[in-house]
C-alpha positions as CSV (number, residue, x, y, z in Angstrom):
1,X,3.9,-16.7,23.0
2,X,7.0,-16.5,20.3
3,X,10.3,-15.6,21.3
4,X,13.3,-14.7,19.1
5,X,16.9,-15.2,21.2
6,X,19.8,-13.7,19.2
7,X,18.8,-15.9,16.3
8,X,21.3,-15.5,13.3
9,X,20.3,-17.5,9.8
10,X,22.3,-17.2,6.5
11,X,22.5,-18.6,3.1
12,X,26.5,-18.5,2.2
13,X,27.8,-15.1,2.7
14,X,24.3,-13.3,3.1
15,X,23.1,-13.0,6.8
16,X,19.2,-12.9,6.2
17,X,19.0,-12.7,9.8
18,X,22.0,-11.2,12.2
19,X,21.4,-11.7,16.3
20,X,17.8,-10.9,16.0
21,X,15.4,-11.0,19.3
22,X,12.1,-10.3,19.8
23,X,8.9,-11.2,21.8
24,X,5.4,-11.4,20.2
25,X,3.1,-11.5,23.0
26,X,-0.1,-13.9,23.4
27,X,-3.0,-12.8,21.8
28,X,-1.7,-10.3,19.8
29,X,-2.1,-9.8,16.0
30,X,1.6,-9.1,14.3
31,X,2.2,-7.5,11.3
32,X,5.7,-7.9,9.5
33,X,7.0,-5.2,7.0
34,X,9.8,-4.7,4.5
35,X,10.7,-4.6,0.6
36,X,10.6,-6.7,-1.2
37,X,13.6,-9.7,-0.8
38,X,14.1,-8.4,2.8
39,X,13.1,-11.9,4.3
40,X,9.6,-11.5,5.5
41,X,9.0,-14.9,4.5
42,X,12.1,-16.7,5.9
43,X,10.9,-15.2,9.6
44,X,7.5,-16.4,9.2
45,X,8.9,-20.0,8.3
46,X,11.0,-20.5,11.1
47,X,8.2,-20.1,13.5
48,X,7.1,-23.3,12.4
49,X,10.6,-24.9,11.4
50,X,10.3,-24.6,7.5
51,X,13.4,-22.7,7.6
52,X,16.2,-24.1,7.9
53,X,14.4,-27.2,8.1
54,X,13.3,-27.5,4.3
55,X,15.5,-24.7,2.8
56,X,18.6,-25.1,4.0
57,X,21.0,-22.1,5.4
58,X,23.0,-21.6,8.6
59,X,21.3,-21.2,12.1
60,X,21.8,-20.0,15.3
61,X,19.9,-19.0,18.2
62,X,17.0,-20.1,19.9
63,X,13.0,-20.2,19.5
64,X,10.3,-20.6,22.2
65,X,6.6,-20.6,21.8
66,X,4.8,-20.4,25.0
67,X,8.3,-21.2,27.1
68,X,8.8,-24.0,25.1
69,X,12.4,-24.1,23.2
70,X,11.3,-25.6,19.7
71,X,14.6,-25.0,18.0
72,X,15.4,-27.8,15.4
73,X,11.5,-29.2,16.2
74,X,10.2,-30.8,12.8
75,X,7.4,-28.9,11.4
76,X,5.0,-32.0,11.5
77,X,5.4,-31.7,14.9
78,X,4.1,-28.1,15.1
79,X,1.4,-28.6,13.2
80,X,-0.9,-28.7,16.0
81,X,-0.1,-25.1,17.3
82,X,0.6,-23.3,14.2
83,X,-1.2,-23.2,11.1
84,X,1.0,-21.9,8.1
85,X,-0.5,-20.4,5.4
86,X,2.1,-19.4,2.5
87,X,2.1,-17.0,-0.5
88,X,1.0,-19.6,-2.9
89,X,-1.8,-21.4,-1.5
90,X,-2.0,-23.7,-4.7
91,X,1.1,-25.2,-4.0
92,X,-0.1,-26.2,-0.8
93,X,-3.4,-27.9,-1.8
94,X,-3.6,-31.9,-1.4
95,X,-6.9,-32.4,-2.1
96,X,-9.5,-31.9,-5.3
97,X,-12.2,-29.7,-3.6
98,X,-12.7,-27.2,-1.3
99,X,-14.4,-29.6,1.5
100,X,-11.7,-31.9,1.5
101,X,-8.7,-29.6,1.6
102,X,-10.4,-28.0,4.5
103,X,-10.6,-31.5,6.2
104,X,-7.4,-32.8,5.5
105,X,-5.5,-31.2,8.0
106,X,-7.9,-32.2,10.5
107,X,-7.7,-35.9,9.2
108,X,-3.6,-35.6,9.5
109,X,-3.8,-34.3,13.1
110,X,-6.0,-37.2,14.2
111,X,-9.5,-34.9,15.3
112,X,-12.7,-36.9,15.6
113,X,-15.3,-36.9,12.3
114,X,-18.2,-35.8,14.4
115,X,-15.9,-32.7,15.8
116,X,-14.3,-32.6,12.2
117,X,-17.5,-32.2,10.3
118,X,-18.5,-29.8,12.8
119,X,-15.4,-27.8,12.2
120,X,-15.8,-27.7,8.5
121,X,-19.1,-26.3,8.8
122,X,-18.0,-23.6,11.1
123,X,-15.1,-22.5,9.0
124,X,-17.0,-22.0,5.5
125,X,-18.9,-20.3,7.2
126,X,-16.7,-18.0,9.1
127,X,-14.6,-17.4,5.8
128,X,-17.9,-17.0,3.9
129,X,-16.9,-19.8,1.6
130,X,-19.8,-22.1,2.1
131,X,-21.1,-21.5,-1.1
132,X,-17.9,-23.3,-2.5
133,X,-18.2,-26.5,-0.5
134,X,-18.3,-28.9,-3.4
135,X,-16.1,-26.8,-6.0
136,X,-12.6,-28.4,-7.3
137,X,-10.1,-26.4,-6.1
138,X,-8.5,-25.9,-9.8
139,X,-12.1,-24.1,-10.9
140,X,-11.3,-21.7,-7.9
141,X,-10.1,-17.9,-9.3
142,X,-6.8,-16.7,-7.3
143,X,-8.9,-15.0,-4.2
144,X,-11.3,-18.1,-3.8
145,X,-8.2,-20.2,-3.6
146,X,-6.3,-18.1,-1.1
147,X,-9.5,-18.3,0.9
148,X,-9.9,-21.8,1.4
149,X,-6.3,-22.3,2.1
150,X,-7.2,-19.8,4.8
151,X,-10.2,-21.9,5.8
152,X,-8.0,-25.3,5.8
153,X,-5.8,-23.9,8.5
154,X,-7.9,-22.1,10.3
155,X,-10.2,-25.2,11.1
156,X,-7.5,-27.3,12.8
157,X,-7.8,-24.5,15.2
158,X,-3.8,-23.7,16.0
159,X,-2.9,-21.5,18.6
160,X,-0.2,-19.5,16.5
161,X,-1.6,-19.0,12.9
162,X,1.1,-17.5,10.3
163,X,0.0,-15.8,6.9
164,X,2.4,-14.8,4.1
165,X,0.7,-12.3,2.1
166,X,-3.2,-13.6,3.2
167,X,-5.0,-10.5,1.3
168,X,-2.6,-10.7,-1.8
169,X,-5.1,-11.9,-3.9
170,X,-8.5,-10.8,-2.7
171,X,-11.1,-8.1,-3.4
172,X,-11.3,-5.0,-0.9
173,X,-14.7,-6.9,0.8
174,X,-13.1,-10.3,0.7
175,X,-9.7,-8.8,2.1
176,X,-12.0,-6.5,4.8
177,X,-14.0,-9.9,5.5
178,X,-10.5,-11.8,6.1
179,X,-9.0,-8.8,8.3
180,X,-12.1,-8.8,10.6
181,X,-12.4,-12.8,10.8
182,X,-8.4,-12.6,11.9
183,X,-9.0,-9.5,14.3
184,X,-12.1,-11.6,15.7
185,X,-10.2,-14.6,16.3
186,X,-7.4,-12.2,18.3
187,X,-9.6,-10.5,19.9
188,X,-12.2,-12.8,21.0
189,X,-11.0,-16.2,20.6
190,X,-7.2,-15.4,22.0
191,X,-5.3,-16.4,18.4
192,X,-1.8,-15.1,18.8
193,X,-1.6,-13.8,14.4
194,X,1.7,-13.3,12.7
195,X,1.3,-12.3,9.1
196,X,3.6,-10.6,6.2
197,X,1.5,-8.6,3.8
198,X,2.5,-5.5,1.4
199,X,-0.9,-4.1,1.2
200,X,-0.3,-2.5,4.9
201,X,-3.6,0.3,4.4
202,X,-5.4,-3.5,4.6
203,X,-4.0,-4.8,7.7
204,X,-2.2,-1.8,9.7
205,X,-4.9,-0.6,11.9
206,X,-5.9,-3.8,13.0
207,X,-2.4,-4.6,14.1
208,X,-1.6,-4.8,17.6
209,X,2.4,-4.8,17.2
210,X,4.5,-4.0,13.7
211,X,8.5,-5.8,12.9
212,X,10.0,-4.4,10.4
213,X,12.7,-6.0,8.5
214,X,15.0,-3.5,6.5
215,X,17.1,-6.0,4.7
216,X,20.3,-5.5,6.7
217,X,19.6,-8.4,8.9
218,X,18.1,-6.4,11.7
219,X,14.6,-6.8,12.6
220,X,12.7,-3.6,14.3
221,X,10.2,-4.4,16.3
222,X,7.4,-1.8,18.2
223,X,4.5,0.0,18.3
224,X,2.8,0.0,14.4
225,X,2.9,4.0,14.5
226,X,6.5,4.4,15.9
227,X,7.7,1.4,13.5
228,X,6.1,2.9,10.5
229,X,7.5,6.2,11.0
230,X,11.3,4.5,10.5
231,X,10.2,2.5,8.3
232,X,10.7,2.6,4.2
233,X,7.9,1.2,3.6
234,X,5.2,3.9,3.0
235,X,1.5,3.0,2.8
236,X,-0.8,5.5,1.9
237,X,-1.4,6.6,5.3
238,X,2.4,7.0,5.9
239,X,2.8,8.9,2.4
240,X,0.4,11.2,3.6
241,X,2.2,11.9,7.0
242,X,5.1,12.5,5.2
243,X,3.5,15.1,2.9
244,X,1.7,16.9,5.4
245,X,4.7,16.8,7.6
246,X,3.1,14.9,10.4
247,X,5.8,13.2,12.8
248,X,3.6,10.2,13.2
249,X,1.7,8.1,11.1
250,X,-2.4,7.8,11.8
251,X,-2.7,3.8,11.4
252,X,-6.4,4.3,10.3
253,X,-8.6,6.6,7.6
254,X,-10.9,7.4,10.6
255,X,-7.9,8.8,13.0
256,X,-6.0,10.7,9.5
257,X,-9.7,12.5,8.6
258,X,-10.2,13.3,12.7
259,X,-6.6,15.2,12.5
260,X,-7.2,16.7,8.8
261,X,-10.6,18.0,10.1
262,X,-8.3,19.4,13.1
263,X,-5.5,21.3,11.0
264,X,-8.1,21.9,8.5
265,X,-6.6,20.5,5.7
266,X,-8.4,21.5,2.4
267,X,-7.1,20.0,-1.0
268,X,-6.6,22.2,-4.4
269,X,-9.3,20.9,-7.0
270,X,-7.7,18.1,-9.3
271,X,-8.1,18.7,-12.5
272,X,-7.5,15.6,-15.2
273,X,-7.0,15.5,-19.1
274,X,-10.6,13.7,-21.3
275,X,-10.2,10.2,-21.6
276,X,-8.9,10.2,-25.2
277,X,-10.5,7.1,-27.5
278,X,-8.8,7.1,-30.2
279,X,-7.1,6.2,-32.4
280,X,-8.5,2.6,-31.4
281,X,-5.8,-0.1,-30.1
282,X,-8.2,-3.1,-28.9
283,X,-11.8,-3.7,-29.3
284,X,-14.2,-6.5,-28.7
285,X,-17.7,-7.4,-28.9
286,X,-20.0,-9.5,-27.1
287,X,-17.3,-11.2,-26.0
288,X,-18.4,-14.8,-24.1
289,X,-16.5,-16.9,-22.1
290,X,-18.1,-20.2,-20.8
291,X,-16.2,-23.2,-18.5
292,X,-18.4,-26.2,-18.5
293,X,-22.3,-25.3,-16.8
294,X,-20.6,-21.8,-15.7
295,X,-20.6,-18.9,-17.9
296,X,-17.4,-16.7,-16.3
297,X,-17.8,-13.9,-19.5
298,X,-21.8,-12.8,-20.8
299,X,-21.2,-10.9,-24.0
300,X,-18.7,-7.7,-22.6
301,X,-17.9,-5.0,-25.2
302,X,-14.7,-2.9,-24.6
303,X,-12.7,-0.1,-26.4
304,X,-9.7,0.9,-25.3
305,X,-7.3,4.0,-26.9
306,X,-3.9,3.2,-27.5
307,X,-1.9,5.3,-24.9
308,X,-4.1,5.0,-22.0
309,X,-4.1,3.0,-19.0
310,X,-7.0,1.0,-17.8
311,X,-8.0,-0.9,-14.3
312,X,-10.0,-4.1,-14.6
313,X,-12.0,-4.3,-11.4
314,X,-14.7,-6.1,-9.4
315,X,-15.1,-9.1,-6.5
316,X,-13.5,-12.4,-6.9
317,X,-14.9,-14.3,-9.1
318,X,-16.3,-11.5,-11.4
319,X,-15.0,-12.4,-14.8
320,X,-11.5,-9.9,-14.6
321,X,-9.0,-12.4,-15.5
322,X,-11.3,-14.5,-18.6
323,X,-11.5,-11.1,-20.0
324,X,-8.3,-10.6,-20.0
325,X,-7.4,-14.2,-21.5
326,X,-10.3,-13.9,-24.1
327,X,-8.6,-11.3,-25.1
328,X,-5.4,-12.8,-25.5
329,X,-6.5,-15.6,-27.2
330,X,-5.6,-17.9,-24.2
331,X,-9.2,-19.7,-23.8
332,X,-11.9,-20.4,-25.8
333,X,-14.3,-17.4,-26.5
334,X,-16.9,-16.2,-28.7
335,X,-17.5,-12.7,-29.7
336,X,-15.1,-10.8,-31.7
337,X,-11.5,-9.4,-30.8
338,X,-9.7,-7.0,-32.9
339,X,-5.8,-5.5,-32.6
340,X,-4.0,-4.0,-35.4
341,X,-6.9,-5.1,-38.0
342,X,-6.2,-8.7,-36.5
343,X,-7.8,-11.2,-34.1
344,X,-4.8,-12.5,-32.1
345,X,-7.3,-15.9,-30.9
346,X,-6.3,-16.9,-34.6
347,X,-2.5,-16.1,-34.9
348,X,0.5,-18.4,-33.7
349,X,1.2,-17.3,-30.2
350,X,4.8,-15.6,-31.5
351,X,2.3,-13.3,-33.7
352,X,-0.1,-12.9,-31.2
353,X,2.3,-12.2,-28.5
354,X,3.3,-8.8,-30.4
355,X,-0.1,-7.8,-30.8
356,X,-1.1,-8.7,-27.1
357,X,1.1,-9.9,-24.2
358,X,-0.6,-10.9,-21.0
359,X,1.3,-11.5,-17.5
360,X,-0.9,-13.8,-15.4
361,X,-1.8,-14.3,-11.3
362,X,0.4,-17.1,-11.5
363,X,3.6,-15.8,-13.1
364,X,5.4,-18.4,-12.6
365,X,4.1,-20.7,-14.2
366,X,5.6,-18.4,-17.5
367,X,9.0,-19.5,-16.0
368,X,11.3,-22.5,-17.4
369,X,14.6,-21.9,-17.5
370,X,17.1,-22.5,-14.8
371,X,18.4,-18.9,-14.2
372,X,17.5,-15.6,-14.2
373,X,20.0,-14.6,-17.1
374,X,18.9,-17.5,-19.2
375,X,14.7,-16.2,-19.1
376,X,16.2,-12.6,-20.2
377,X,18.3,-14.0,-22.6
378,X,15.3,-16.2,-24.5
379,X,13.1,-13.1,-23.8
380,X,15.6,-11.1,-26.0
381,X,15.7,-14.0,-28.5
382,X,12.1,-15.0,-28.9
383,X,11.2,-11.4,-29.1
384,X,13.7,-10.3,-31.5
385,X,15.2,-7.3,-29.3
386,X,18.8,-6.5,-28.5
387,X,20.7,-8.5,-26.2
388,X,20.3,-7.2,-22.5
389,X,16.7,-5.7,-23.5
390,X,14.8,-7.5,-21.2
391,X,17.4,-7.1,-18.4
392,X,16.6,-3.2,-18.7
393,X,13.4,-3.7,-18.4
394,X,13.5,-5.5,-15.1
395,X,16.1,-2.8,-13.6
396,X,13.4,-0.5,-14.5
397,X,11.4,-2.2,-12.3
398,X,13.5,-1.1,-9.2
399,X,14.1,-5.1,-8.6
400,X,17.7,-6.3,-8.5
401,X,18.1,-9.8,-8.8
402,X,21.0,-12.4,-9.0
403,X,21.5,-13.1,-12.6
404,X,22.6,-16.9,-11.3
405,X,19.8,-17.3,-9.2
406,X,17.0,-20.0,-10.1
407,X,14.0,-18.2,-10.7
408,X,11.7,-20.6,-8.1
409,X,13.9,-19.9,-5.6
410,X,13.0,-15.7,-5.9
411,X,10.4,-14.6,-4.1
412,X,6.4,-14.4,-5.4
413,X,7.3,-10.1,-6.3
414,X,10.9,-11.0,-7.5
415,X,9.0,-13.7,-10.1
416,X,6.1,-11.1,-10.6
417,X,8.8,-8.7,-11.8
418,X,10.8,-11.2,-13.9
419,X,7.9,-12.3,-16.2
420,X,6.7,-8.9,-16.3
421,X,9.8,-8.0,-17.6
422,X,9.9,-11.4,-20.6
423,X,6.3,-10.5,-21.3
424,X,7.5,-6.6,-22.0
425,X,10.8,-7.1,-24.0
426,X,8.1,-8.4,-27.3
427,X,6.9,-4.8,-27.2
428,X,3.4,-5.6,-27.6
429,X,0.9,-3.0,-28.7
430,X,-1.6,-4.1,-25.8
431,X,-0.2,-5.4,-22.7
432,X,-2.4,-7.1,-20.1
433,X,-1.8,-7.4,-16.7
434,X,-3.1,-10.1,-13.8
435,X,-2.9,-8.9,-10.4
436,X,0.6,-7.2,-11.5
437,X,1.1,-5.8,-8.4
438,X,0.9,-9.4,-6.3
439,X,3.8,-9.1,-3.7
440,X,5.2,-6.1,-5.1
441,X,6.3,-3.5,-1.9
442,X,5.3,0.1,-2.2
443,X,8.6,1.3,-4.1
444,X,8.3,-1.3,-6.4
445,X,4.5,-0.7,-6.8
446,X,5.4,2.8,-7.8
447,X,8.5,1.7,-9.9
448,X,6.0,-0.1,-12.1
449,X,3.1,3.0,-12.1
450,X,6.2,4.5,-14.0
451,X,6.9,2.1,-16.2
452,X,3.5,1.8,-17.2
453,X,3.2,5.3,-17.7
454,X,5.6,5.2,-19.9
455,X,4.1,2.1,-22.0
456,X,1.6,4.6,-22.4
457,X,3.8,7.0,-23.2
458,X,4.5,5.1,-26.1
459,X,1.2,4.5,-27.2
460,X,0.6,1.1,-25.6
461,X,-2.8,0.1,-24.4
462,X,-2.3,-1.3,-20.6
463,X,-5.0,-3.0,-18.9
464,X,-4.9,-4.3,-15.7
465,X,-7.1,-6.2,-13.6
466,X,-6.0,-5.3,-10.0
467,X,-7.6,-5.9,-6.2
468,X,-5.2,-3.0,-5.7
469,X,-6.8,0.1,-5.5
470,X,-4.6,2.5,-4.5
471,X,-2.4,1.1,-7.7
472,X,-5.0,1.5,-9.6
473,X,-5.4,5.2,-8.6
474,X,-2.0,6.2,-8.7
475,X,-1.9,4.4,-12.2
476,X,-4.8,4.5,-14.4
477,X,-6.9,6.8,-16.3
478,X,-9.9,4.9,-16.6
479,X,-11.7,2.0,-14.6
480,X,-14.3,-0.3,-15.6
481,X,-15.7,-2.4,-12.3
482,X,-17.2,-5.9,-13.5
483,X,-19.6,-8.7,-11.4
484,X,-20.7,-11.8,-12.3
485,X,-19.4,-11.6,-15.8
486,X,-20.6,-8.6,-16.7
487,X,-19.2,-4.9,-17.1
488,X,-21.4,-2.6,-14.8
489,X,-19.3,0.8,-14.5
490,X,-17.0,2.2,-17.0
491,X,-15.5,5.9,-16.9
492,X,-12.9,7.8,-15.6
493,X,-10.7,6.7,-12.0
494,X,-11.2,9.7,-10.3
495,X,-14.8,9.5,-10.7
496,X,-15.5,5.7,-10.3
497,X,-13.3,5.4,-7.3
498,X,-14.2,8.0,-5.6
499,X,-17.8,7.2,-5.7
500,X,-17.6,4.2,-4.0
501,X,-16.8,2.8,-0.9
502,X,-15.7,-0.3,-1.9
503,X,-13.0,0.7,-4.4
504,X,-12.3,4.4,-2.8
505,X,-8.2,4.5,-2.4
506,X,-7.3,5.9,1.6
507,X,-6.7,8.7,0.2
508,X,-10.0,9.3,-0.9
509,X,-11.9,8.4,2.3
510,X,-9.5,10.7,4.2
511,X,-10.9,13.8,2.4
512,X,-14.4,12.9,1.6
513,X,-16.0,14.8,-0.3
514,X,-13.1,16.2,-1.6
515,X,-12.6,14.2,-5.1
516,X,-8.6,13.3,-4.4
517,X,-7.1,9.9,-4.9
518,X,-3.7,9.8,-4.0
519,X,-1.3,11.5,-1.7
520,X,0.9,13.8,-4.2
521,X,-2.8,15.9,-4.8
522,X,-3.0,17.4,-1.3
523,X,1.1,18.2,-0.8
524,X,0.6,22.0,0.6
């Protein structure tokens, strides 16, 4: 169905792509892999002729879907055989509320109302958005959003649909939901699925063919197993391979259990350190959050010990990220919040910035400065820290960017990384964190684990609402799981996630009922 002939694209003197060919077959579901900044999203945009179309760069080579060469084809003329979904479904939106956005595309290519309402119906359905119909689109949280821009494609029923990143922002269920509704569609309906994601433990066993991209311009293509045992990108399934010393990687928990059960692997007994509480770095009370009719926040209390880390979890929707702004002052709340002696909801946000920084789903929108150098350098200023502080702090992310380079030109991880980095250099006694590890690759998931530890290390409180789980295992002490506004479990990781099926890391499910979390905890 999509054919690669010695296709060569490059921006200056950097070959993003160099003589790369590959064939994904019809019907199959394609997962692409690689770091960060290794051009995931530059291949999934030529299928459809955003690249070089829209960005720019130097091309060579040819591309065929079904037989057809389509090289230099506008995208509007694609539109009917691939749907595009990219990592940022908010910049893609048109439309006010979630039944028009998922119409609109329909309306562009012509369908008939009758077949279009029809359509509309069947797609908030199959996404399990119906519930959402009338919503505006701007009231959405991050995961509703990526889901209707899901749903908005989906219903102009392509042939070729392409995802960048499609779980990034979802729960486990609502990322599970949107995995089987793909597979179903490849399976059943004979959608031909390519799609870049970092969380592979997600995607990896419903995958049908794997191309990794290392950064040097190649692109490996193959079997998932054989590509992921090359690869350096390690999800936990690989990780565990590695440790165990298993040549080849078990692409789901049910095939890694079967072969642990085999070799009868049996873990030591983890043991971890009380949750300290004190001294006492943030506290708040009854703490209420309302948005118009909707009440996103009913009256949560929460502690938390300077020094420790803490994971915010729960379904779209549940109230994670209006905690974590009530508590930075950054919407309207009732209730009482106290760091330091001092409510930062009443301070200037310089003040409050140094009691509490928060980095946000949408980092970006932090950014405002034409290049990289100048955000460090007014991080260093506003915050009052040496010159090249905030620079540090992002090479201690593991991210190396172009110090020229404009930051809305960086990838959604490289931007992640950046703000983290500005929000960091105030050293902030609290530090909250949105969905921090948002199209961050496994190293630089693990690169920031560390530097969190080390917050902590320092005596910051971290807390960090996360879809993640298997960050939030490798990197927290305690979680607290919220729904519908309200905190319903609170106590250690171990023993939250490994109670439940929902927010159990791979780990976990591999070596049921065996209390483990994360690879490192069974190395022999």
């Amino acid at each position: 169905m999509i054919e690669l002939r010695h296709v060569t694209l490059s921006y200056g003197s950097k070959a993003v792509l160099r003589d790369v060919s590959f064939s994904i077959p019809d019907g199959d579901l394609c997962l692409v892999i690689g770091r960060t900044g290794t051009g995931k999203s530059t291949l999934l945009g030529l299928f459809n002729g955003l690249v070089p179309n829209a960005t720019g760069g130097a091309f060579t080579g040819r591309i065929l879907l079904g037989g057809r060469d389509v090289t230099g084809t506008p995208t509007r003329d694609l539109a009917a055989t691939i749907g595009y979904v990219g990592q940022d479904p908010v910049r893609g939106f048109v439309t006010d509320t979630v039944e028009e956005e998922i119409a609109y595309g329909m309306e562009q290519l012509g369908v008939d109302p009758q077949a279009m309402r029809k359509r509309v119906e069947e797609t908030l359905d199959l996404l399990g958005i119906a519930d959402l119909r009338g919503r505006p689109l701007a009231d959405l949280s991050g995961g509703q959003q990526q889901r209707v821009a899901i749903a908005s494609v989906l219903a102009a029923q392509p042939r070729i649909l392409v995802l960048d990143e499609p779980t990034s922002a979802l729960d486990p269920t609502a990322a599970h939901d949107v995995v089987a509704t793909l597979t179903t569609l490849v399976r059943e309906v004979g959608l031909t699925v390519v799609l870049a994601e970092h969380r592979l433990e997600r995607v990896m066993d419903a995958a049908d063919s794997m191309i990794w991209l290392p950064g040097d311009g190649r692109a490996v293509a193959g079997d998932p197993s054989a590509v992921l045992a090359v690869a350096d990108v390690t999800p936990p399934l690989a990780e565990l391979a590695h440790v165990l010393r298993w040549t080849s990687v078990p692409l789901s928990v049910r095939d890694a259990r079967r072969r642990v059960q085999r070799e009868q692997v049996t873990p030591p007994e983890p043991r971890d350190a009380p949750l300290p509480t004190q001294p006492v770095a943030l506290a708040a009370a009854d703490l209420r959050v309302r948005y118009g009719a909707v009440t996103a926040l009913k009256g949560a209390n929460l502690v938390v010990a300077a020094g420790t880390v803490t994971s915010l979890m729960g379904r779209n929707g549940a109230g994670k990220s209006s905690l974590l702004w009530a508590l930075q002052g950054g919407v309207p709340s009732t209730g009482t919040v106290t760091v330091a002696g001092r409510d930062p909801r009443t301070l200037a946000p310089g003040d409050a910035r140094r009691l509490v920084s928060l980095v946000p789903q949408t980092a970006a929108d932090l950014l405002y400065l034409p290049t990289v150098a100048d955000e460090c350098h007014q991080a260093d200023v506003e915050s009052s820290a040496p010159p090249g502080s905030c620079a540090t702090l992002l090479a201690d992310l593991g991210i190396t960017l172009d110090p020229t380079a404009d930051p809305w030109e960086l990838s959604e991880g490289q931007r992640l990384a950046l703000v983290l980095a500005v929000q960091l250099t105030a050293q902030p006694s609290v530090v909250l964190l949105d969905e921090p590890t948002r199209g961050l690759d496994y190293t630089s998931k693990a690169a920031l684990a560390d530097l969190v530890a080390r917050l902590a290390a320092k005596g910051t409180a971290v807390v960090i609402a996360t879809h993640d789980v298997e960050f939030a295992a490798r990197a927290s002490q305690r979680t607290i799981v919220m729904a519908e506004g309200e905190i319903v479990a609170d106590g250690p990781t171990r023993e939250i996630c490994t109670s439940s099926a929902a927010y159990a890391p791979q780990t976990a499910k591999v070596f049921a009922p065996f209390p483990v979390l994360v690879p490192r905890e069974v190395a022999p």
